[in-house]
FIGU-309559 format. One record per residue (C-alpha): residue number from 1; residue in one letter; chain; z, x, y. Coordinates in nm, 2 decimals, padded with zeros to 4 digits. Layout:
N
REC  num  residuo  cadena      up    east   north
REC  NUM        a       A       Z       X       Y
...
This chain:
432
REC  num  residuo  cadena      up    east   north
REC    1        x       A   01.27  -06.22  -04.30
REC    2        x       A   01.36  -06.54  -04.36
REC    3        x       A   01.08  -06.85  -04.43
REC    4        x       A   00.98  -07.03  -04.11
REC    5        x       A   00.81  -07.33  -03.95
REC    6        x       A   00.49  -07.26  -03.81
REC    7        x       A   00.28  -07.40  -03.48
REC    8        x       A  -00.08  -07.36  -03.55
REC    9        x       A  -00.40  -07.37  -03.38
REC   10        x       A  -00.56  -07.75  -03.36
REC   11        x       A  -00.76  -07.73  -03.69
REC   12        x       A  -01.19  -07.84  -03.69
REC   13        x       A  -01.23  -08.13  -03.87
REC   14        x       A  -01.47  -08.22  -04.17
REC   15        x       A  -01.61  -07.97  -04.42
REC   16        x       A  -01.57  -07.70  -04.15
REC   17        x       A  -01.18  -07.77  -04.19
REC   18        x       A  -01.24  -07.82  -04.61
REC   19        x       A  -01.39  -07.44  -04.58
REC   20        x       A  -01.24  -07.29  -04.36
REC   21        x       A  -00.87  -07.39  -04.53
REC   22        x       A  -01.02  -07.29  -04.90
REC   23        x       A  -01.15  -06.97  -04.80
REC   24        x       A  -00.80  -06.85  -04.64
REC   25        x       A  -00.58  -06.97  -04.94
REC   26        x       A  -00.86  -06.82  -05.19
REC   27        x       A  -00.80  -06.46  -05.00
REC   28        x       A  -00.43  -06.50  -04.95
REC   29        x       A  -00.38  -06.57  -05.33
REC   30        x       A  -00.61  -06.28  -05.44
REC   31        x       A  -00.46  -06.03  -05.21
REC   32        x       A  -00.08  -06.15  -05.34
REC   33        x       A  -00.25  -06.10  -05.74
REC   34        x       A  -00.40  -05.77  -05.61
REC   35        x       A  -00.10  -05.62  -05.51
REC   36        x       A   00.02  -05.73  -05.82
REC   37        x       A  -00.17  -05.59  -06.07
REC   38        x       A  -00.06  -05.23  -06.07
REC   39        x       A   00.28  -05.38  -06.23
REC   40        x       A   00.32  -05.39  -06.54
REC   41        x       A   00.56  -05.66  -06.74
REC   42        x       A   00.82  -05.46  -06.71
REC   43        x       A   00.79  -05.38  -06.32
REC   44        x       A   00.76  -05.75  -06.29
REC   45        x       A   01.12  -05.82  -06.35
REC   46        x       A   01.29  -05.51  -06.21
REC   47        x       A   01.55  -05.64  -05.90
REC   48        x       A   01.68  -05.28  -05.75
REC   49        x       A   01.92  -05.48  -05.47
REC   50        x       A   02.14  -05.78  -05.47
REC   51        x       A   01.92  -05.93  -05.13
REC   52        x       A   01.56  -05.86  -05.30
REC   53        x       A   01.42  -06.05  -05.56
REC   54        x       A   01.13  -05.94  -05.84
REC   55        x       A   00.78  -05.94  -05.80
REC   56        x       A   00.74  -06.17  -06.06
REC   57        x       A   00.99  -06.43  -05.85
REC   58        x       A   00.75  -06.38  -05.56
REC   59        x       A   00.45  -06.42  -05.73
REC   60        x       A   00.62  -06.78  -05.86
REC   61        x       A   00.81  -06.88  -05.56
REC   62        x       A   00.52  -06.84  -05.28
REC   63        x       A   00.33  -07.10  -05.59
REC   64        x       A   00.65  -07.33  -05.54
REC   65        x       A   00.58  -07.37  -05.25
REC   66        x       A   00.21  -07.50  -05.27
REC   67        x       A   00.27  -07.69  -05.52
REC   68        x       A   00.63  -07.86  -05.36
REC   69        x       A   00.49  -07.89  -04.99
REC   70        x       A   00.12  -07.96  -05.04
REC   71        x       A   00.02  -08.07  -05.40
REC   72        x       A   00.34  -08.32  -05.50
REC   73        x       A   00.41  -08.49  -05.15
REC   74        x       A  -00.02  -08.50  -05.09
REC   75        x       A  -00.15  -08.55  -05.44
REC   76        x       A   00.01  -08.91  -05.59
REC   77        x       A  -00.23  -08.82  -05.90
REC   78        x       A  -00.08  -08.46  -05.94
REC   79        x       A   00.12  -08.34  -06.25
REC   80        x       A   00.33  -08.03  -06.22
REC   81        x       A   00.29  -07.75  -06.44
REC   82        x       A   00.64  -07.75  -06.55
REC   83        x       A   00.87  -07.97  -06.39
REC   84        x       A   01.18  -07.71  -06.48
REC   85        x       A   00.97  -07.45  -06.25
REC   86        x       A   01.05  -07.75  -05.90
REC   87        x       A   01.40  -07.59  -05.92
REC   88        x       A   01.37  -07.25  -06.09
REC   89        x       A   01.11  -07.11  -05.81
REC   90        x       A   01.29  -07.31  -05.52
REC   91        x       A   01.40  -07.08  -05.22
REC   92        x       A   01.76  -06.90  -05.23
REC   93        x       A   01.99  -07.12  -05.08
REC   94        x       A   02.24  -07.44  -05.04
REC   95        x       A   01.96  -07.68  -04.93
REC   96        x       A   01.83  -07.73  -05.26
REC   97        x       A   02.12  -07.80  -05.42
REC   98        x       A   02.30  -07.69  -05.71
REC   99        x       A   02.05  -07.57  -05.94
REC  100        x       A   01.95  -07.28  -05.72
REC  101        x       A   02.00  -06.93  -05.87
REC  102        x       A   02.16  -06.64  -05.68
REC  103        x       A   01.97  -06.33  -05.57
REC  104        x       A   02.13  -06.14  -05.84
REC  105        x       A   02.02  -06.33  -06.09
REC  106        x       A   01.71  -06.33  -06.05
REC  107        x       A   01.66  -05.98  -06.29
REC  108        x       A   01.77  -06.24  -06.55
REC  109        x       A   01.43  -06.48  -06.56
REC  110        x       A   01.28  -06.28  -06.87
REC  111        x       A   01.11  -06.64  -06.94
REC  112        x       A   00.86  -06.78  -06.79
REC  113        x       A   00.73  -06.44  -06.91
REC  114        x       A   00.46  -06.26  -06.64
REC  115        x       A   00.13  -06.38  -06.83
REC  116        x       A   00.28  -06.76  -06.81
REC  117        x       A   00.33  -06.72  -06.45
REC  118        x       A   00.05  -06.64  -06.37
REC  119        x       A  -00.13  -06.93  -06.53
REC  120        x       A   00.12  -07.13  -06.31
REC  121        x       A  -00.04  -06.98  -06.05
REC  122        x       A  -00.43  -07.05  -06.16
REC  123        x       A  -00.29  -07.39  -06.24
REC  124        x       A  -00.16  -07.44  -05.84
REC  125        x       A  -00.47  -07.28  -05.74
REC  126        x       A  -00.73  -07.51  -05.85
REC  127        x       A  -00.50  -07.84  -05.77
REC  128        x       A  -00.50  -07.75  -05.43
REC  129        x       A  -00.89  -07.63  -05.39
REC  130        x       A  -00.92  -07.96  -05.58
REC  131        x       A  -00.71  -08.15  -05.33
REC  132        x       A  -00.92  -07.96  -05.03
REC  133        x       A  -01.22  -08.07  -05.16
REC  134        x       A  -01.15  -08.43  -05.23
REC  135        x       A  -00.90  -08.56  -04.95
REC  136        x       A  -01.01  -08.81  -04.73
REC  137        x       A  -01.08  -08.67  -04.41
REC  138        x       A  -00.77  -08.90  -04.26
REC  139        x       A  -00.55  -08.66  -04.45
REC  140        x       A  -00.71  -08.35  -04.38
REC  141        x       A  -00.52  -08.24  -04.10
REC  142        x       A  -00.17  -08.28  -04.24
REC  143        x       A  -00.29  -08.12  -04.53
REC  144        x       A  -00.37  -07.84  -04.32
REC  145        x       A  -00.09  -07.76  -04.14
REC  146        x       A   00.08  -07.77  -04.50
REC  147        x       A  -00.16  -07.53  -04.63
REC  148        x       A  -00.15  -07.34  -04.35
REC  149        x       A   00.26  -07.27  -04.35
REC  150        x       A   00.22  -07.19  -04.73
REC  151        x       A  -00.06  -06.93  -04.59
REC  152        x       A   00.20  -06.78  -04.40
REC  153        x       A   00.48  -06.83  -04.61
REC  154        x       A   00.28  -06.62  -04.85
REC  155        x       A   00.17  -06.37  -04.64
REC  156        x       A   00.56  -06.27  -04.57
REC  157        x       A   00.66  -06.24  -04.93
REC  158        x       A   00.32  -05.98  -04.99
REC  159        x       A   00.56  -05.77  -04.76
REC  160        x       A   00.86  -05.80  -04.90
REC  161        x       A   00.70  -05.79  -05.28
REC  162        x       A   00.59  -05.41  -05.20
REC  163        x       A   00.91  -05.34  -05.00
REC  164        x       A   01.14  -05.47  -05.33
REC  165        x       A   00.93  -05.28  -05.56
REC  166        x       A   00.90  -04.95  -05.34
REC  167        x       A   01.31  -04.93  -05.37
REC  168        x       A   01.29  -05.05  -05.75
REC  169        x       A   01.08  -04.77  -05.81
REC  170        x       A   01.28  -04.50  -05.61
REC  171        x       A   01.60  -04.66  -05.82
REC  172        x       A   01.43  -04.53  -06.14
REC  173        x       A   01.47  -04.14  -06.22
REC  174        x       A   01.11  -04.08  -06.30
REC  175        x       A   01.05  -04.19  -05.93
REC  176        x       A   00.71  -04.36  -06.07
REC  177        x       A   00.41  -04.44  -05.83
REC  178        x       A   00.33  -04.79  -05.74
REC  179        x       A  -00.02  -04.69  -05.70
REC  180        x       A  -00.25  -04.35  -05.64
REC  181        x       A  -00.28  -04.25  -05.29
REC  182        x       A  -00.64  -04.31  -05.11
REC  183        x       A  -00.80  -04.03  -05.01
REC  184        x       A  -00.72  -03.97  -04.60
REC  185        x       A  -00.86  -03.69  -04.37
REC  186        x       A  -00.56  -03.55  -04.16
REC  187        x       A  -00.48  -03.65  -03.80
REC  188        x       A  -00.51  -03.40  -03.52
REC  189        x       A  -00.22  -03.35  -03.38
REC  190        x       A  -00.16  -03.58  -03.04
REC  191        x       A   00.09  -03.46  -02.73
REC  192        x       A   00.37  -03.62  -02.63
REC  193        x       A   00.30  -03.86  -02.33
REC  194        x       A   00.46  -04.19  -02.20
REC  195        x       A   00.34  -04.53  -02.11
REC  196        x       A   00.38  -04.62  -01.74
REC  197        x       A   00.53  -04.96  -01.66
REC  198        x       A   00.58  -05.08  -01.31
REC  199        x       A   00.81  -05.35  -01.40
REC  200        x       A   00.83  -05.69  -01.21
REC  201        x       A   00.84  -06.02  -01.37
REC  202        x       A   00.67  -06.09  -01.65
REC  203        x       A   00.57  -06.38  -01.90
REC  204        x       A   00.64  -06.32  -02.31
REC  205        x       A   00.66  -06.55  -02.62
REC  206        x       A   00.41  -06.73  -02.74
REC  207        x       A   00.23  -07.00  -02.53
REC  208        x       A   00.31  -07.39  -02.73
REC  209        x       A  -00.04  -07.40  -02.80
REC  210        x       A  -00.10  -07.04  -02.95
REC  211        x       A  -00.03  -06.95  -03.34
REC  212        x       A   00.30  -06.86  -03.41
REC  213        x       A   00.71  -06.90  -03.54
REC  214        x       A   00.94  -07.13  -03.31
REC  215        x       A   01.13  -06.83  -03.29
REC  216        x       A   00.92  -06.67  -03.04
REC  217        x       A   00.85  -06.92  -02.77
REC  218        x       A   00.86  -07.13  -02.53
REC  219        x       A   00.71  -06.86  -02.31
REC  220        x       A   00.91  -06.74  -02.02
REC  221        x       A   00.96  -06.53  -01.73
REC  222        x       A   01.19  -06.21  -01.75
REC  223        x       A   01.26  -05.90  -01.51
REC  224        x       A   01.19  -05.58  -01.58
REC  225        x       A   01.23  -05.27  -01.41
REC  226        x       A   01.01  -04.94  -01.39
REC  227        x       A   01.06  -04.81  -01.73
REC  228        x       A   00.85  -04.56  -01.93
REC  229        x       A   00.75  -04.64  -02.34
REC  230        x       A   00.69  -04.35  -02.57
REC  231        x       A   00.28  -04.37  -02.68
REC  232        x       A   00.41  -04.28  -03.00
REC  233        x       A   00.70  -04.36  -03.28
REC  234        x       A   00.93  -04.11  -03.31
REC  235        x       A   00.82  -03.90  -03.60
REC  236        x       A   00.95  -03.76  -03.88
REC  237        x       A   00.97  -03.42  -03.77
REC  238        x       A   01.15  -03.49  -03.47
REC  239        x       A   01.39  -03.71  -03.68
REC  240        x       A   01.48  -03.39  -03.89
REC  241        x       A   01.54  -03.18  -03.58
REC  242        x       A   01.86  -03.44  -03.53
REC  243        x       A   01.95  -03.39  -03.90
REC  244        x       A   01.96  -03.04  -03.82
REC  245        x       A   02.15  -03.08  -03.53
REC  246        x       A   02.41  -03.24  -03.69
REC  247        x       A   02.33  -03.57  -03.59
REC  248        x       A   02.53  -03.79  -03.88
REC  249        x       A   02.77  -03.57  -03.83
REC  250        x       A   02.83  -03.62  -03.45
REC  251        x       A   03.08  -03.94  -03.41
REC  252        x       A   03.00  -03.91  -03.02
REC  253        x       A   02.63  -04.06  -03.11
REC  254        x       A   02.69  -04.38  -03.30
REC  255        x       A   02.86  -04.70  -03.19
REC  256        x       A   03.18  -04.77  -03.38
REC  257        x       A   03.00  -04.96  -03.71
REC  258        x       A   02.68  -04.71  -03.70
REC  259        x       A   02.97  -04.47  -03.78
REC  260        x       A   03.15  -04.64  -04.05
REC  261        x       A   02.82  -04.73  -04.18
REC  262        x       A   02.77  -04.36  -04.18
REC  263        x       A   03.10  -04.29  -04.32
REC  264        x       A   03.07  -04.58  -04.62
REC  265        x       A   02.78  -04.52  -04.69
REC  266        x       A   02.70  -04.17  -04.66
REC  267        x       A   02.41  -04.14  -04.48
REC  268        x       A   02.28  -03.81  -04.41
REC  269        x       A   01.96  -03.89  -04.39
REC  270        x       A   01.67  -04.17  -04.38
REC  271        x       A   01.66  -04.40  -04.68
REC  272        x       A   01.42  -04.22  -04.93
REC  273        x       A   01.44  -03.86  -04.81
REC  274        x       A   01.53  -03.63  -05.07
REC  275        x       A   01.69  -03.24  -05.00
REC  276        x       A   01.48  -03.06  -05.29
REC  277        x       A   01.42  -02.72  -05.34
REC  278        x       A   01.56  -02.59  -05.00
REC  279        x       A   01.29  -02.88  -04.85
REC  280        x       A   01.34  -03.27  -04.78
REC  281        x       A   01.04  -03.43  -04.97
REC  282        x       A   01.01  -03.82  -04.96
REC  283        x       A   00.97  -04.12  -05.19
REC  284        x       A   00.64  -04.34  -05.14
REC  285        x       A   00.48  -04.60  -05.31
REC  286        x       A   00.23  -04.31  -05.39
REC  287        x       A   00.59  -04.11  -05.56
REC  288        x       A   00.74  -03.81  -05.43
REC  289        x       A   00.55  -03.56  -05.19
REC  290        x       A   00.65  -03.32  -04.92
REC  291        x       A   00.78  -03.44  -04.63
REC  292        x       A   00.50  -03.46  -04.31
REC  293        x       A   00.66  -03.41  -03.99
REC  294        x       A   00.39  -03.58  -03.78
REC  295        x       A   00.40  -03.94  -03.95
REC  296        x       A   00.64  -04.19  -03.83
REC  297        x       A   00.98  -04.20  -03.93
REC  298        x       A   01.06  -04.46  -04.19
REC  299        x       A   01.32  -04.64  -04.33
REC  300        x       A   01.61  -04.62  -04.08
REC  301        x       A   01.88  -04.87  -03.97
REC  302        x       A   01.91  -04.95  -03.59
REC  303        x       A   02.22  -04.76  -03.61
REC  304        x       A   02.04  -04.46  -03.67
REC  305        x       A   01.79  -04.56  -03.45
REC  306        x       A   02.03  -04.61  -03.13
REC  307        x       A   02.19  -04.29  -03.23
REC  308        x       A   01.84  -04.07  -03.22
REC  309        x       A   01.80  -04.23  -02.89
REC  310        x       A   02.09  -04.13  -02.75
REC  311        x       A   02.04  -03.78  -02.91
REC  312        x       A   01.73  -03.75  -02.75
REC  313        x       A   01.87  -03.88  -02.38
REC  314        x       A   01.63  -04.20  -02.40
REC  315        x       A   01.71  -04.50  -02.54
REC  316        x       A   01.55  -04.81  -02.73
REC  317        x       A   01.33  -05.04  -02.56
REC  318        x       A   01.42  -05.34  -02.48
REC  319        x       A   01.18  -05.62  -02.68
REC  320        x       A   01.05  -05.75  -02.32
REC  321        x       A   00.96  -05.42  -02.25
REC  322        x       A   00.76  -05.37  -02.58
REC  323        x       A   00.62  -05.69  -02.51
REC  324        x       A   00.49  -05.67  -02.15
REC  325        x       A   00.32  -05.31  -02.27
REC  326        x       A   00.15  -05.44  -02.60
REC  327        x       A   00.00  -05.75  -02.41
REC  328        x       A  -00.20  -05.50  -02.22
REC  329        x       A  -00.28  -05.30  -02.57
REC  330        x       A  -00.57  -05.39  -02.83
REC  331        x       A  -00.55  -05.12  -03.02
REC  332        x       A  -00.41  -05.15  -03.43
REC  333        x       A  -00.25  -04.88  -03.68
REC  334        x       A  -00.22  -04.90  -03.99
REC  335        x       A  -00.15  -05.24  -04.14
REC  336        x       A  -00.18  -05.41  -04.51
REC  337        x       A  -00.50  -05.45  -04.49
REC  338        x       A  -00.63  -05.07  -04.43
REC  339        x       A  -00.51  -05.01  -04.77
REC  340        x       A  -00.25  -04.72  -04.70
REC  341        x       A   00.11  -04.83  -04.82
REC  342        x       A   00.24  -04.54  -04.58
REC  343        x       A   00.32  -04.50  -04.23
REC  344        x       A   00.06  -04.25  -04.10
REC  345        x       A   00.03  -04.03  -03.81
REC  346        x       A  -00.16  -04.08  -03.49
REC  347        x       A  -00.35  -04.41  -03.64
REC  348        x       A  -00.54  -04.57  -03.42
REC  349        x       A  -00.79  -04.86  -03.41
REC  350        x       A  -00.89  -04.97  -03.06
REC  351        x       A  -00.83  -04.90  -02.75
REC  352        x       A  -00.45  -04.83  -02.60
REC  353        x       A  -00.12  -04.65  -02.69
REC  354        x       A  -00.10  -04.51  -03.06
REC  355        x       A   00.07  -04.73  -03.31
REC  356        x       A   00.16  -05.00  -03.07
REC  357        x       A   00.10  -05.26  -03.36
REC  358        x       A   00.14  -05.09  -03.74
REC  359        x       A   00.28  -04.80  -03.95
REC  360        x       A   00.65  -04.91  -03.88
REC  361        x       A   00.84  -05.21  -03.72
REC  362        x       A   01.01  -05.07  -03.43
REC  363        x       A   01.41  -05.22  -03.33
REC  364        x       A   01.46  -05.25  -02.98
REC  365        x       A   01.82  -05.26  -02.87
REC  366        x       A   01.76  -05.65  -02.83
REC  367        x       A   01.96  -05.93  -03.04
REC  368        x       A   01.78  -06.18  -03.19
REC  369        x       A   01.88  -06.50  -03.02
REC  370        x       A   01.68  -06.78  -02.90
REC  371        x       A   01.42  -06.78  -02.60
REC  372        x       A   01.53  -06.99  -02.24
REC  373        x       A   01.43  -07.38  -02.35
REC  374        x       A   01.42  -07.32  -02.77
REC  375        x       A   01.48  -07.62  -02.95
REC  376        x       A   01.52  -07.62  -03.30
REC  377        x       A   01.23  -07.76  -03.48
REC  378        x       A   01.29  -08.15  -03.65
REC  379        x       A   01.36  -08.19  -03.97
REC  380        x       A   01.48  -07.94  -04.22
REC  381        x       A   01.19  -07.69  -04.41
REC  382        x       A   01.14  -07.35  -04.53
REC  383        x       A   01.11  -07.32  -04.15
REC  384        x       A   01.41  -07.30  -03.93
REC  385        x       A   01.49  -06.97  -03.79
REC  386        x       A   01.78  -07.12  -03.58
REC  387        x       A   02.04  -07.08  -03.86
REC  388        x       A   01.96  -06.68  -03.82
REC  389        x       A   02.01  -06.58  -03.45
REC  390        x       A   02.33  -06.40  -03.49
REC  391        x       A   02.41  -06.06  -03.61
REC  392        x       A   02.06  -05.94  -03.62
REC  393        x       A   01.84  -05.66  -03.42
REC  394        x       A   01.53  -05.76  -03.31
REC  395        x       A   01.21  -05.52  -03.45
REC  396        x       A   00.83  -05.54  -03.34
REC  397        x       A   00.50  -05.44  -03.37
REC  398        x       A   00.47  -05.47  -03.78
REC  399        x       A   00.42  -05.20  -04.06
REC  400        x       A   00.19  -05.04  -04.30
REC  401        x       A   00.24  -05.34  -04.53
REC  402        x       A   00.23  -05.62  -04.30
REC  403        x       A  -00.07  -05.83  -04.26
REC  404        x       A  -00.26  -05.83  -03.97
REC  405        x       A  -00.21  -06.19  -03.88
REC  406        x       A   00.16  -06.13  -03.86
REC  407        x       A   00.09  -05.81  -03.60
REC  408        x       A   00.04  -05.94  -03.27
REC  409        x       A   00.20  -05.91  -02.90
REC  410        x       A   00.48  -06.22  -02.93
REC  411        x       A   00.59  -06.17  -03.29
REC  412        x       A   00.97  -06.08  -03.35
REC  413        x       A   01.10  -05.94  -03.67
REC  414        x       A   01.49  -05.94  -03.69
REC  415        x       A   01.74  -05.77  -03.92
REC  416        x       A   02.09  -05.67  -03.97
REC  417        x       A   02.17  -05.34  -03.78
REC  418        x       A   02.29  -05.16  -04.11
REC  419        x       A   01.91  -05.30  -04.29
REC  420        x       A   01.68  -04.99  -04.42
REC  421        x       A   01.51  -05.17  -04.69
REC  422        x       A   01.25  -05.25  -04.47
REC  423        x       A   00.94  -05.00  -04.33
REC  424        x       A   01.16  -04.93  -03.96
REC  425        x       A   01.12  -04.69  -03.77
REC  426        x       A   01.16  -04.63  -03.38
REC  427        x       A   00.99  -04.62  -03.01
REC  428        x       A   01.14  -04.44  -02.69
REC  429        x       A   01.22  -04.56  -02.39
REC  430        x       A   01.35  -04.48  -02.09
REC  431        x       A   01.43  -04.61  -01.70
REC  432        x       A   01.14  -04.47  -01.47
């Protein structure tokens, strides 16, 4: 997803503020060196596709962008690390002139070697605690809404650095494990059973005072009808019951490019399943392992999403609909932060439908386009997600390697229909 600008929360003032601010980035930067640390050099500089980037580029570009939004335009007195890194780091695209690199090239930074980027990063680090602790309080608050956006900014890449290096890995023939799985008790199985909605009108997006992207307000009023929501993703095992039945192979099910897709690209089955042994086994960030049929389908495009649905006789929800059922909903699956990089099944934390919020982003059959009233935010940042509403799906609910923070009722995820990069599954829904 691309960067964006960010509303926040009025901020305390004083050394509440000064703590507050240095506590969040310390965590945000040790959870980004965390995830790190199971790579060696070598992982570091693997790029698997020509849209991803390295995990060494994300460790250095979410630094960038500390140290080019909050420590040069806020800190007269600071001194870059290396003033060749202002460019090198900078994000992927024509606002930044010539000297940006392509995503394919990328794989080509061997130098700055890992161990010096990382000392870019200690060096970024302390400026900005530094700058926390010393700025007059006049400057606090603009400080903090910098510090804040590179919070978040961060926070994205720590999901796309595990979803870059899941595929890097699978691209290798050893099909080596990111990491050792943790140690989980298996979930009882749950029934099928739907979520009652009467329908009506109903407010979503995010209020202009609350926390959030521009892309999902101003809130607004939209009409629903009676319509039912699956309590659970579709799962895995279901998803192979359309394999089985022929689904790729079925040109009646897929919209005209779902089926090229299918035929260029030769899908016959989620990205990362594997037909082995007379068995489909999967690849993880944990490595290879036998497929379980009770976890939630990952990994699949909203072609093949629309196309289950309309196997199965329901169809996608629209993002309204998702919205309007996870406002009533506080319950929480499995995100970054519970330390599973896997979608699991029947995860629950809370009170309220299954998996409304975790394990996999879930498309809805809604295009991402802008909200009754948007306005494009002023001036030109990291932060405009204007230039991207067209030729994307619209996903919700987050993943098992999204942060919490970015898990929540009002926030929209968008991709390109053919996208399976990304941890996506699927919810059902149908008219009541």
């Amino acid at each position: 997803m691309p960067d964006t600008h960010l509303a926040t929360h009025a901020q305390p003032s004083g050394d509440a503020l000064r703590q507050t601010l240095s506590t969040r980035f310390q965590k945000i930067r040790a959870r980004t060196a965390e995830l790190a640390a199971p790579l060696s050099p070598e992982d570091l500089m693997v790029q698997s596709v020509a849209d991803g980037a390295p995990a060494k580029w994300h460790l250095a570009h979410t630094t960038w962008l500390f140290e080019t939004t909050v420590l040069v335009p806020c800190n007269p007195g600071y001194r870059p690390f290396d003033p060749a890194f202002l460019t090198l780091f900078a994000a992927r695209d024509d606002r930044f002139g010539s000297h940006q690199l392509p995503s394919p090239t990328l794989r080509l930074l061997s130098r700055p070697n890992a161990a010096e980027v990382m000392r870019y990063r200690d060096h970024v680090n302390a400026a900005v605690l530094h700058l926390l602790n010393q700025a007059d309080e006049a400057d606090l608050p603009e400080i903090a809404d910098r510090v804040i956006v590179g919070i978040t900014h961060e926070r994205r890449h720590q999901e796309r650095l595990l979803t870059h290096i899941k595929h890097a890995f699978w691209s290798n023939p050893l099909r080596p494990a990111y990491e050792q799985p943790p140690q989980t008790v298996p979930a009882p199985p749950q029934p099928e059973r739907w979520i009652e909605h009467e329908g009506g009108l109903v407010a979503i997006g995010r209020t202009d005072a609350g926390a959030g992207f521009d892309h999902e307000g101003p809130r607004h009023r939209v009409h629903l009808e009676p319509f039912r929501l699956a309590a659970l993703p579709v799962s895995c095992g279901a998803f192979r019951d359309f394999i089985e039945d022929g689904g790729y192979a079925k040109r009646s099910l897929w919209l005209a490019d779902g089926w090229e897709a299918v035929q260029t690209e030769g899908w016959q089955a989620p990205l990362y399943w594997e037909w082995r042994d007379g068995a489909w086994q999967i690849f993880t960030l944990y490595g290879m392992r036998p497929l379980d049929p009770a976890e939630p389908v990952c990994h699949v495009s909203w072609f093949e999403a629309d196309a289950f649905a309309r196997w199965a006789g329901k169809r996608l929800p629209e993002e309204a609909e998702w919205e309007a059922v996870a406002s009533r909903c506080d319950s929480m699956g499995n995100l970054l932060g519970t330390g599973h990089r896997h979608p699991r099944p029947s995860t629950c934390h809370g009170d309220g439908p299954w998996q409304l919020f975790g394990d996999v982003w879930e498309w809805t059959r809604s295009p991402f386009a802008p909200y009754p009233g948007y306005r494009l935010p002023e001036g030109v940042d990291e932060a405009v997600h204007g230039r991207f509403m067209i030729n994307r799906m619209v996903l919700r609910g987050g993943s098992c390697v999204t942060p919490f923070d970015h898990a929540n009722p009002t926030a929209r995820h968008y991709l390109r229909p053919d996208s399976r990069l990304s941890f996506t599954g699927l919810r059902l829904a149908e008219d009541a």
